[in-house]
N, CA, C and O atoms as a GROMACS GRO file, in nm:
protein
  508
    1UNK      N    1  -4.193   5.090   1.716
    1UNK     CA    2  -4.251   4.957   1.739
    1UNK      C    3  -4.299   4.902   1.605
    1UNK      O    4  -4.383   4.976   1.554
    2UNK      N    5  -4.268   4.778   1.523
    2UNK     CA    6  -4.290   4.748   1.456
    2UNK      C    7  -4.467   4.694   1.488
    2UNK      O    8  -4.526   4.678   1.595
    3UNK      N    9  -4.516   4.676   1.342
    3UNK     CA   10  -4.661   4.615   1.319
    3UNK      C   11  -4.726   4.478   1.396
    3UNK      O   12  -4.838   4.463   1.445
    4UNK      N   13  -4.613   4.387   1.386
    4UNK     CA   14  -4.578   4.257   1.450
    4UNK      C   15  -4.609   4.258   1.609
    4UNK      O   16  -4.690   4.182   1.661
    5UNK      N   17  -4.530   4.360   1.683
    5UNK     CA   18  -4.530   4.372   1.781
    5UNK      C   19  -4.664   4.435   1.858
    5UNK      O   20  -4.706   4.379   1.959
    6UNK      N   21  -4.718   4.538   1.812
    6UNK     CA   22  -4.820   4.594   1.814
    6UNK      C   23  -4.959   4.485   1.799
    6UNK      O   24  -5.045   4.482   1.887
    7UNK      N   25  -4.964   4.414   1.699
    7UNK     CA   26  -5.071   4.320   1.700
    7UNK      C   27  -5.069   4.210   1.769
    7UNK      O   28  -5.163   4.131   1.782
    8UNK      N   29  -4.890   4.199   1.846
    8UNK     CA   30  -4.930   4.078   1.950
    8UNK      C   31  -4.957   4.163   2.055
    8UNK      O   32  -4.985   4.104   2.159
    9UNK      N   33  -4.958   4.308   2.062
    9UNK     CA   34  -4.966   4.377   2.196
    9UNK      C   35  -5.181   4.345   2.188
    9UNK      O   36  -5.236   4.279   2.276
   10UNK      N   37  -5.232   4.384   2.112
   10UNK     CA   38  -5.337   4.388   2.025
   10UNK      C   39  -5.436   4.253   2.098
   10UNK      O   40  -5.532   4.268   2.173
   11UNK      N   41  -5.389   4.151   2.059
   11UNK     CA   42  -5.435   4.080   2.048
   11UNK      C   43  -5.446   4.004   2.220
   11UNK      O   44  -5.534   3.942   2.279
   12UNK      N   45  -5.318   4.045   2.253
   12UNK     CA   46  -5.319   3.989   2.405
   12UNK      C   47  -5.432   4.098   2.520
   12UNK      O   48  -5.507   4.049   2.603
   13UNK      N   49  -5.419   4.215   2.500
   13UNK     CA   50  -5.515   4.245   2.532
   13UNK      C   51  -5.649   4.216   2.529
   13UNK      O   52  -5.720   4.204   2.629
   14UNK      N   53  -5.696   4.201   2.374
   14UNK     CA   54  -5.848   4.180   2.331
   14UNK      C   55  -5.861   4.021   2.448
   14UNK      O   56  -5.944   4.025   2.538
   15UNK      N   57  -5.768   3.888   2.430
   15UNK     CA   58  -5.794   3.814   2.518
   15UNK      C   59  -5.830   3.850   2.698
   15UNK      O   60  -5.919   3.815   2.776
   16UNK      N   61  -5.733   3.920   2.706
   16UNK     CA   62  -5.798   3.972   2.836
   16UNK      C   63  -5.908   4.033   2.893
   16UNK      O   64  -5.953   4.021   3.007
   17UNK      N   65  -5.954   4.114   2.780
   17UNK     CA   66  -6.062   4.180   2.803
   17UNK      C   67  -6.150   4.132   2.790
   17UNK      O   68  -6.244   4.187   2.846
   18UNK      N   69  -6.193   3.968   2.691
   18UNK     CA   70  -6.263   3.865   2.672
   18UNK      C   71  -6.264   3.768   2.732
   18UNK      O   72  -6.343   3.682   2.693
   19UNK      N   73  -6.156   3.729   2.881
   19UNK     CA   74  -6.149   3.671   2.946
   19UNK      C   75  -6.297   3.705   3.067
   19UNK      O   76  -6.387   3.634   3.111
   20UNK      N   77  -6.246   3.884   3.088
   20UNK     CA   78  -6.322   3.916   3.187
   20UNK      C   79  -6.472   3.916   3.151
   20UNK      O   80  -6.557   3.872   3.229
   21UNK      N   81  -6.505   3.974   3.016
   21UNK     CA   82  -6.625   3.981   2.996
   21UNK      C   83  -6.697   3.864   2.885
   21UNK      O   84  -6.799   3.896   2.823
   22UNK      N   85  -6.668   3.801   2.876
   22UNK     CA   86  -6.694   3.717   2.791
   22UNK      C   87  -6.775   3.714   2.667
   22UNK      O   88  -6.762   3.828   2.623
   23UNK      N   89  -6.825   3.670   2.614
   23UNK     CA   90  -6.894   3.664   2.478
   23UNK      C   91  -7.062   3.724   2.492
   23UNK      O   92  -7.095   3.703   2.609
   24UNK      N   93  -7.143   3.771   2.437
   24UNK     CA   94  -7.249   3.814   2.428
   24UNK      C   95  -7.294   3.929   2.472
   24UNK      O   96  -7.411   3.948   2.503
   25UNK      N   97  -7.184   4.032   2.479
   25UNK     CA   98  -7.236   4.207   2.507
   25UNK      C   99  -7.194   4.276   2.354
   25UNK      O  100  -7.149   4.222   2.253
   26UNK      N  101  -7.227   4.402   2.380
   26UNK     CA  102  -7.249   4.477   2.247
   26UNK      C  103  -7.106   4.500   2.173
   26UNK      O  104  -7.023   4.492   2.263
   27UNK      N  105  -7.033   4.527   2.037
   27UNK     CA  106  -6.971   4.573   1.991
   27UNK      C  107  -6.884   4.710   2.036
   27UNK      O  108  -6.763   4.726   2.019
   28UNK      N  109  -6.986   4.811   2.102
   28UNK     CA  110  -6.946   4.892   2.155
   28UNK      C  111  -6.857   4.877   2.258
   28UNK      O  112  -6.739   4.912   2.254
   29UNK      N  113  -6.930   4.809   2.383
   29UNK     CA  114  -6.847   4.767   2.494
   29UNK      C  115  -6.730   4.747   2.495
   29UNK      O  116  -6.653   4.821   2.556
   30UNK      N  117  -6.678   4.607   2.403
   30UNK     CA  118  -6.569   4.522   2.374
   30UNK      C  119  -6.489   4.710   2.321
   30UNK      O  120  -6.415   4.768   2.400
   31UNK      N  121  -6.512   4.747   2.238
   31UNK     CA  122  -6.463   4.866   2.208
   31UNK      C  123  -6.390   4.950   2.322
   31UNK      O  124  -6.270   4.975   2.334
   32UNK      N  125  -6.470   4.976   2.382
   32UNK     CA  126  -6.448   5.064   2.474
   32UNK      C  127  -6.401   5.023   2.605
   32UNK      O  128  -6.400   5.102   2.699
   33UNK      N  129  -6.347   4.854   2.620
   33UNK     CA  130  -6.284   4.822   2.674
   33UNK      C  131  -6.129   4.793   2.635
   33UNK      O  132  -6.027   4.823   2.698
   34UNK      N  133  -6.145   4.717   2.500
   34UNK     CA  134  -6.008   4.770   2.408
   34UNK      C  135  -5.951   4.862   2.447
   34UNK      O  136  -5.832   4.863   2.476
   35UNK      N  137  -6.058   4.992   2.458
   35UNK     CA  138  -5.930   5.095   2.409
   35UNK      C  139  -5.901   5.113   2.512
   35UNK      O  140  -5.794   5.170   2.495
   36UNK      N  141  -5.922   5.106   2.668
   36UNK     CA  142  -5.882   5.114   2.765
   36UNK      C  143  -5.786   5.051   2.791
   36UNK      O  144  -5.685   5.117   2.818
   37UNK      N  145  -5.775   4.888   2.794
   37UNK     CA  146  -5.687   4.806   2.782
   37UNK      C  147  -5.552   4.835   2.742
   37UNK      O  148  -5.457   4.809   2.816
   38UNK      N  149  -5.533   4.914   2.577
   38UNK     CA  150  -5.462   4.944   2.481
   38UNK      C  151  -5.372   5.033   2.587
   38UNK      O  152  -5.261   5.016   2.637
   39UNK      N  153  -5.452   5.116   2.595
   39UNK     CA  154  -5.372   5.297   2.690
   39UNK      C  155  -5.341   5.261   2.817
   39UNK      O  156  -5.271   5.335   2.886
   40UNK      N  157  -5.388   5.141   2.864
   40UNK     CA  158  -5.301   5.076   3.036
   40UNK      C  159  -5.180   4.998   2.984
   40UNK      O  160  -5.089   4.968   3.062
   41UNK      N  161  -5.176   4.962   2.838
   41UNK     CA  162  -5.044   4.886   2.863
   41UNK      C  163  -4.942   5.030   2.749
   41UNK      O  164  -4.867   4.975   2.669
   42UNK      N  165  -4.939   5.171   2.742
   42UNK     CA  166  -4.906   5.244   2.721
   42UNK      C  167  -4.914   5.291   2.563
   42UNK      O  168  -4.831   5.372   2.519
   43UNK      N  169  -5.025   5.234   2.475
   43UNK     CA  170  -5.036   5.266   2.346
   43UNK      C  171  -5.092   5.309   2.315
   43UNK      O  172  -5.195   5.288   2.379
   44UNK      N  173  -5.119   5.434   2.173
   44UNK     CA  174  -5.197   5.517   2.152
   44UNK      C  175  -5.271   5.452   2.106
   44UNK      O  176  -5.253   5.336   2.069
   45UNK      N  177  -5.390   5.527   2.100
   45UNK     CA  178  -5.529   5.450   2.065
   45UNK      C  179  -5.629   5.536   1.967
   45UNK      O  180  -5.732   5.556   2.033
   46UNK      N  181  -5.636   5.568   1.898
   46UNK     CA  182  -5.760   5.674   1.858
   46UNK      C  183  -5.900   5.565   1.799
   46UNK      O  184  -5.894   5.471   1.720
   47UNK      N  185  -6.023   5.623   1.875
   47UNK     CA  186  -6.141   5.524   1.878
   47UNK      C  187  -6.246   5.637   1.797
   47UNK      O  188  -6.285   5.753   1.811
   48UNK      N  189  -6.263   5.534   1.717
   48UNK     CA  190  -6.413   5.607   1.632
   48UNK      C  191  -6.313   5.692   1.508
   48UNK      O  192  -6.368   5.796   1.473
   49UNK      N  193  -6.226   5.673   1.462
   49UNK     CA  194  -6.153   5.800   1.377
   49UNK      C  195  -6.205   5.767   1.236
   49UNK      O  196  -6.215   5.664   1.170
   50UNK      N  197  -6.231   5.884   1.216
   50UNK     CA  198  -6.286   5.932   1.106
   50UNK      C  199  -6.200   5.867   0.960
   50UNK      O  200  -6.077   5.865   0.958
   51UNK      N  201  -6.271   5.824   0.857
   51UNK     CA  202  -6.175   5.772   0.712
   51UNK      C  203  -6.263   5.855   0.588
   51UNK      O  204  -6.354   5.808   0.520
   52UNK      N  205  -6.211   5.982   0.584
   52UNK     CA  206  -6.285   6.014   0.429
   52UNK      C  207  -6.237   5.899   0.298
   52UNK      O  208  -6.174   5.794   0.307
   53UNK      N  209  -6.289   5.962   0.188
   53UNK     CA  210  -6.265   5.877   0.074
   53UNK      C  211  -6.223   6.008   0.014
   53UNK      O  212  -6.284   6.114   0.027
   54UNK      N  213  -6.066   5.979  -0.081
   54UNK     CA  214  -6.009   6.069  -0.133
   54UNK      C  215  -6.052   6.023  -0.301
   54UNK      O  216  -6.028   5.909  -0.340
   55UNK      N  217  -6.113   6.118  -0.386
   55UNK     CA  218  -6.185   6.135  -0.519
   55UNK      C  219  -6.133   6.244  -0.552
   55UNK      O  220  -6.133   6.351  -0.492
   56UNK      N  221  -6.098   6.222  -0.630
   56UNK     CA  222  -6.026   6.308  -0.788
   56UNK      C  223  -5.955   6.448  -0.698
   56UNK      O  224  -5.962   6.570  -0.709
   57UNK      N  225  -5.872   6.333  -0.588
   57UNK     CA  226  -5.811   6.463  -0.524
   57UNK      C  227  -5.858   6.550  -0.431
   57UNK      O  228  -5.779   6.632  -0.382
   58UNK      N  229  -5.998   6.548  -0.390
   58UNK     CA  230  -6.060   6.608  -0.301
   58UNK      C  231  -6.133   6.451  -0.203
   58UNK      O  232  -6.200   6.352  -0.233
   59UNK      N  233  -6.057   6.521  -0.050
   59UNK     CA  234  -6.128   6.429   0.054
   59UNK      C  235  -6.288   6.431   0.095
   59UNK      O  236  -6.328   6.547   0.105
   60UNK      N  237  -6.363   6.355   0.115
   60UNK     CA  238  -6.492   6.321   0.112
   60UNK      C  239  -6.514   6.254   0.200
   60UNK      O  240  -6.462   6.143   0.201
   61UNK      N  241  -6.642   6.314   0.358
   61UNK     CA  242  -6.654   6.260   0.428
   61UNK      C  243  -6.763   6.159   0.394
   61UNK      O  244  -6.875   6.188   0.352
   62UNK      N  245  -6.703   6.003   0.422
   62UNK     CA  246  -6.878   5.909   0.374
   62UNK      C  247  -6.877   5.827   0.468
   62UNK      O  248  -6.859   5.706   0.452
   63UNK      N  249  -6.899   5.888   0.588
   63UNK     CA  250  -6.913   5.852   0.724
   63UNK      C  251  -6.830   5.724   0.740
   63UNK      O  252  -6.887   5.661   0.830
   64UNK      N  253  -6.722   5.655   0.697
   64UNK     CA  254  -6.676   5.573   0.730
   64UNK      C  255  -6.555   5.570   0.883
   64UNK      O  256  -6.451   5.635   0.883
   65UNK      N  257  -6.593   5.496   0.981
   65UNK     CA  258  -6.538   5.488   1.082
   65UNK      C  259  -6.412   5.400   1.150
   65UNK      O  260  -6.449   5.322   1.237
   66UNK      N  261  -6.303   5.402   1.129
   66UNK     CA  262  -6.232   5.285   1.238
   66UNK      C  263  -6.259   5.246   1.342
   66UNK      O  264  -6.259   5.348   1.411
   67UNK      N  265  -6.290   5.136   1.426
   67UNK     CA  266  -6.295   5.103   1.533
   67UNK      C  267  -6.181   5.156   1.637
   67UNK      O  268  -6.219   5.222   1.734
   68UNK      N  269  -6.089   5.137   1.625
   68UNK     CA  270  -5.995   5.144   1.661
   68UNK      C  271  -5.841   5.182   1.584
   68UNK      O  272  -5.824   5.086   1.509
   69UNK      N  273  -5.755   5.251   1.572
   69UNK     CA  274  -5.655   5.301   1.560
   69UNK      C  275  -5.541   5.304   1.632
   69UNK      O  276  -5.526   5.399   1.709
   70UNK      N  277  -5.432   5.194   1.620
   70UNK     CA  278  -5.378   5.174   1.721
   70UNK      C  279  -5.223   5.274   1.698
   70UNK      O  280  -5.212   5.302   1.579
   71UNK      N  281  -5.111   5.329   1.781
   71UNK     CA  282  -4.992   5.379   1.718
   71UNK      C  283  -4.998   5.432   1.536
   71UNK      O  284  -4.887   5.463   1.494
   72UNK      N  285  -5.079   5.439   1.464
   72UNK     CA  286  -5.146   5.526   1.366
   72UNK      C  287  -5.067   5.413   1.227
   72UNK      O  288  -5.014   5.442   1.119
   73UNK      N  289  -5.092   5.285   1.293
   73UNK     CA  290  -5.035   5.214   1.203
   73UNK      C  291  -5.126   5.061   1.198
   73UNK      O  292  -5.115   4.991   1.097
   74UNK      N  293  -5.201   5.023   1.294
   74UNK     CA  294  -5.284   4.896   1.289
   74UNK      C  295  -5.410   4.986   1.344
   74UNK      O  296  -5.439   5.066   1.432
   75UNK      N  297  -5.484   4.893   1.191
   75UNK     CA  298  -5.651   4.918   1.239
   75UNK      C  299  -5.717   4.823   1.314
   75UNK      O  300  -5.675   4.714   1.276
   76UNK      N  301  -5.821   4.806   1.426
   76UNK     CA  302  -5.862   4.714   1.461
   76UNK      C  303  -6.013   4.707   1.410
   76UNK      O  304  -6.043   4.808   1.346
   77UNK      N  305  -6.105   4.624   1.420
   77UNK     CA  306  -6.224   4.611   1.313
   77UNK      C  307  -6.301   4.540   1.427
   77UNK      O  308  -6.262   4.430   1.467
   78UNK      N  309  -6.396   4.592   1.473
   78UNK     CA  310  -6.426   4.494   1.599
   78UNK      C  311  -6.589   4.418   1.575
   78UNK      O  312  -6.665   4.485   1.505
   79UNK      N  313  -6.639   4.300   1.623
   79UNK     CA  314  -6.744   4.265   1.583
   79UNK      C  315  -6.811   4.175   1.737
   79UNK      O  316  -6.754   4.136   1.839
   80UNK      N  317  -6.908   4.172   1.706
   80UNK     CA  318  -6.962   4.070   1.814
   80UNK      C  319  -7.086   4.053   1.735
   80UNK      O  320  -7.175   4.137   1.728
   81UNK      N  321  -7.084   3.926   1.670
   81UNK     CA  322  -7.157   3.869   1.551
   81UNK      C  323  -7.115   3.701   1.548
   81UNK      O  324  -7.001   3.655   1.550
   82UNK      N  325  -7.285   3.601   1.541
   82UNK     CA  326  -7.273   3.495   1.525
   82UNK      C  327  -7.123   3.426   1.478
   82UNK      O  328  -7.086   3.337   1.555
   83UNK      N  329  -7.023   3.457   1.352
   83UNK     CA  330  -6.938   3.448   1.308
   83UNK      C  331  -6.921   3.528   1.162
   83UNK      O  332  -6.992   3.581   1.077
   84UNK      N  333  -6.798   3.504   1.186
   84UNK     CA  334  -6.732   3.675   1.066
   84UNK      C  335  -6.766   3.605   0.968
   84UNK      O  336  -6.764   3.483   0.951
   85UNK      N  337  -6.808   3.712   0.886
   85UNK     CA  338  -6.842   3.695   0.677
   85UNK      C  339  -6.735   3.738   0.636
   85UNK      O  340  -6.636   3.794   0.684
   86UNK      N  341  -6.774   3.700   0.528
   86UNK     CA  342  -6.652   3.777   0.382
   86UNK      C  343  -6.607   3.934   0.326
   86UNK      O  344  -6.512   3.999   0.285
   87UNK      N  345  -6.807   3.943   0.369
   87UNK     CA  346  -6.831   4.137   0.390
   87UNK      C  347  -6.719   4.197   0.501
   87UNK      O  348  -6.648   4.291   0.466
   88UNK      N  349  -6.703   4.133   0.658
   88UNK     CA  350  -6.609   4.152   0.716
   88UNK      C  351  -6.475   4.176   0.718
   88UNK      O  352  -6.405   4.256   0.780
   89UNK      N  353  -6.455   4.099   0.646
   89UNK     CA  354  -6.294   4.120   0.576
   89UNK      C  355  -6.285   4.219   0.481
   89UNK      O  356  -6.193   4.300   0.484
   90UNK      N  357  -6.406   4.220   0.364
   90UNK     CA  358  -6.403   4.318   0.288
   90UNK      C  359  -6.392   4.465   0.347
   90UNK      O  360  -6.308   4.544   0.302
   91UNK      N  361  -6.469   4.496   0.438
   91UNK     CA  362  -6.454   4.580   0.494
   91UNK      C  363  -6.324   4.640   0.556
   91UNK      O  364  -6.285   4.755   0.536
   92UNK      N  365  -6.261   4.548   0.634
   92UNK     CA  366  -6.102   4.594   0.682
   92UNK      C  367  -6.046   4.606   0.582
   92UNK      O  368  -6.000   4.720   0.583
   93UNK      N  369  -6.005   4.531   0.442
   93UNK     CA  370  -5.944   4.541   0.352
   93UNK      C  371  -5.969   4.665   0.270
   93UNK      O  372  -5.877   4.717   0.208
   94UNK      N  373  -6.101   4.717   0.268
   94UNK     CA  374  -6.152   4.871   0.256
   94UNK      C  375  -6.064   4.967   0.331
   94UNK      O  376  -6.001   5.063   0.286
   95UNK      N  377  -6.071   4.927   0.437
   95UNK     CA  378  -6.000   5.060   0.513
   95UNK      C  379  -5.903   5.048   0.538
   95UNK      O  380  -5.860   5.153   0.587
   96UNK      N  381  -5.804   4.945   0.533
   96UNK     CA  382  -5.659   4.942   0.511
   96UNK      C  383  -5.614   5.060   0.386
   96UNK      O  384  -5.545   5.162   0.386
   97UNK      N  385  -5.716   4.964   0.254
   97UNK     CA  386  -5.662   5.054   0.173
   97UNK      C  387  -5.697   5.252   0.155
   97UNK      O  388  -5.614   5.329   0.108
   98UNK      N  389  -5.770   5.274   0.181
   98UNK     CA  390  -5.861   5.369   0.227
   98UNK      C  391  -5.735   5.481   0.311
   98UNK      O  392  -5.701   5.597   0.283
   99UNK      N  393  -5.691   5.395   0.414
   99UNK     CA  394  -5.576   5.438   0.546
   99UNK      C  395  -5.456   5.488   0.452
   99UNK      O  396  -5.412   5.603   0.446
  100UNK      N  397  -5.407   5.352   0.366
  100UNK     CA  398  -5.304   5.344   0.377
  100UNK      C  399  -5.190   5.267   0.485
  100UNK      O  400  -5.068   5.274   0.478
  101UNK      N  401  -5.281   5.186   0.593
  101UNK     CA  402  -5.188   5.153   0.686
  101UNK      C  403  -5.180   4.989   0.610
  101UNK      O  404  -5.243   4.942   0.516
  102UNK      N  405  -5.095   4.944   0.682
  102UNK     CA  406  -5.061   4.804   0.623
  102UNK      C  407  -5.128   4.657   0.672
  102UNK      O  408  -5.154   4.558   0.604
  103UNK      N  409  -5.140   4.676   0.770
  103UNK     CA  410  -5.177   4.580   0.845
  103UNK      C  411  -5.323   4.589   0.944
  103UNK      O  412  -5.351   4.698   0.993
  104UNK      N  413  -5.392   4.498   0.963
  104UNK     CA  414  -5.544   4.514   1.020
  104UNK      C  415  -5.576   4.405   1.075
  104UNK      O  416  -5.538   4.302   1.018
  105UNK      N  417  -5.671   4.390   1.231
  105UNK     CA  418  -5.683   4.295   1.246
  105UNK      C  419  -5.895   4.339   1.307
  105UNK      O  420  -5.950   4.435   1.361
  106UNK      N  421  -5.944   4.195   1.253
  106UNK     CA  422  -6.073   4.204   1.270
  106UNK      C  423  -6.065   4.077   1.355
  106UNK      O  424  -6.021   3.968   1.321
  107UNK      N  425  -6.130   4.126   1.504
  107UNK     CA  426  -6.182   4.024   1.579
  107UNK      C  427  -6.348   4.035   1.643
  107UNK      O  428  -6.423   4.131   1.659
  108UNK      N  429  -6.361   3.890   1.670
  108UNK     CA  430  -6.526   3.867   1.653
  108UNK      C  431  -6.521   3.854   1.818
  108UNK      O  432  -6.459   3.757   1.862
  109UNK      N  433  -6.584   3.946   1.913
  109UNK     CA  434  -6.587   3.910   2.037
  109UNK      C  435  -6.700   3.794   2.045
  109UNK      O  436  -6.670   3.734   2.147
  110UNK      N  437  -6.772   3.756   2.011
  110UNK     CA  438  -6.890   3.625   2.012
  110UNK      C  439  -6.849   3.500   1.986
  110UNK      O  440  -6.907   3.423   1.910
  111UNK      N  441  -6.753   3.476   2.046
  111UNK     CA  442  -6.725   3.340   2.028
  111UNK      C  443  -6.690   3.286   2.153
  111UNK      O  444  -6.656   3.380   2.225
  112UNK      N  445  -6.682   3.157   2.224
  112UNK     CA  446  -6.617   3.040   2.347
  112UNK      C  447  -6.472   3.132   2.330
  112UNK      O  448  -6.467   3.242   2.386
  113UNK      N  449  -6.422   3.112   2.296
  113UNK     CA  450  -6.249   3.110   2.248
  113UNK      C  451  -6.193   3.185   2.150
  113UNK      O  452  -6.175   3.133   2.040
  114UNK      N  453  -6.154   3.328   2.176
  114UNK     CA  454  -6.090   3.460   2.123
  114UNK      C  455  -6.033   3.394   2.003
  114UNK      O  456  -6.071   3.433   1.893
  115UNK      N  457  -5.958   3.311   2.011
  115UNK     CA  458  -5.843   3.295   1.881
  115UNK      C  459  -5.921   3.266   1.777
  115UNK      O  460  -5.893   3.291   1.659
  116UNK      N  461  -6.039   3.203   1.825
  116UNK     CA  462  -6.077   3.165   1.660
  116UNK      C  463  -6.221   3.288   1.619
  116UNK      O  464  -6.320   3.280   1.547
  117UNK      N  465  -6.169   3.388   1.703
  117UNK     CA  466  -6.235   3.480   1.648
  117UNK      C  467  -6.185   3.597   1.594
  117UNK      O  468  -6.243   3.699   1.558
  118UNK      N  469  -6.040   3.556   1.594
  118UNK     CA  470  -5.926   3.735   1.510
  118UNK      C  471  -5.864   3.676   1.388
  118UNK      O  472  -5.806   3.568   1.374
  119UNK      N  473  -5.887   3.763   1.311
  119UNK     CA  474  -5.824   3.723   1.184
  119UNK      C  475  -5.766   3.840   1.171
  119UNK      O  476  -5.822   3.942   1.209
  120UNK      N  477  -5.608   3.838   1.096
  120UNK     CA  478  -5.527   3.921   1.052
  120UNK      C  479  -5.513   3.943   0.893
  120UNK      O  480  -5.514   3.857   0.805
  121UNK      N  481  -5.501   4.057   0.884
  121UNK     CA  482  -5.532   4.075   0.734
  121UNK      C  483  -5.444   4.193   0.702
  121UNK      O  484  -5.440   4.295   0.770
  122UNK      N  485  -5.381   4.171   0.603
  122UNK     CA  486  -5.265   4.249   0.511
  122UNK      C  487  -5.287   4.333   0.396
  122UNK      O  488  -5.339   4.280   0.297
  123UNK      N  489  -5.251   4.482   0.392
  123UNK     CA  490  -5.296   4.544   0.272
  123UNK      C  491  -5.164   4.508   0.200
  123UNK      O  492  -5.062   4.571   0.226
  124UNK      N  493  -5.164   4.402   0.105
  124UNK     CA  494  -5.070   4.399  -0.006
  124UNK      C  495  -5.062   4.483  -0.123
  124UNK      O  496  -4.988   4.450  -0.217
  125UNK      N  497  -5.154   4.623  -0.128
  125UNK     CA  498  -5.130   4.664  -0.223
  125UNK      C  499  -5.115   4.784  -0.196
  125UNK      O  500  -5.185   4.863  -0.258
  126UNK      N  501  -5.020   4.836  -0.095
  126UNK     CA  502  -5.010   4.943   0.000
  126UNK      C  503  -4.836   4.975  -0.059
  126UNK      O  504  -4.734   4.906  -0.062
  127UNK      N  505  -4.862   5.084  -0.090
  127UNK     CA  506  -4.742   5.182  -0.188
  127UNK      C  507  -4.624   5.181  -0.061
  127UNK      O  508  -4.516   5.238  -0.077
   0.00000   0.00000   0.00000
């Protein structure tokens, strides 16, 4: 399954799951409805996975977490926050590169209207 496909799988879910529950519950929740969502329409999911930081060749746990891990190729970045910052992005763009995976998407469950709360974001400097 390409990246493409996966983040429209991604994304149509997160709407659904923001249909039912709408805007103003915790980060967690939206999470842990994701990943349910994800594994009913048949995709792997790994939630909470661990990202050491690799230094001078030796891996280093510095508690950094994925939200979500989808087919071991899209990260998801999840928020339920007034509206996304710059730190936000910085952050996915951290753990893209961090991963190694290519592609990432950070969505803000706190908003009227899902779409203008996912932003997609590209590790362009991914070997």
């Amino acid at each position: 399954m390409r990246s493409n496909d996966i983040t429209e799988q991604i994304i149509g879910a997160a709407i659904d799951v923001h249909r039912e529950l709408g805007p103003g519950l915790l980060e967690s929740t939206y999470e842990a409805c994701l990943q349910f969502e994800l594994v009913e329409r048949g995709l792997q999911v790994e939630r909470q996975k661990g990202l050491p930081v690799v230094y001078r060749d030796v891996r280093i746990d510095c508690g950094y977490r994925i939200d979500l891990l989808v087919e071991r190729r899209v990260i998801v970045e999840l928020k339920a926050v007034a509206q996304l910052e710059p730190i936000h992005e910085a952050q996915l763009l951290s753990y893209l590169k961090l991963s190694g995976c290519h592609v990432g998407l950070l969505i803000n469950f706190n908003v009227k209207l899902l779409k203008n709360g996912i932003r997609r974001l590209v590790n362009e400097l991914k070997e």
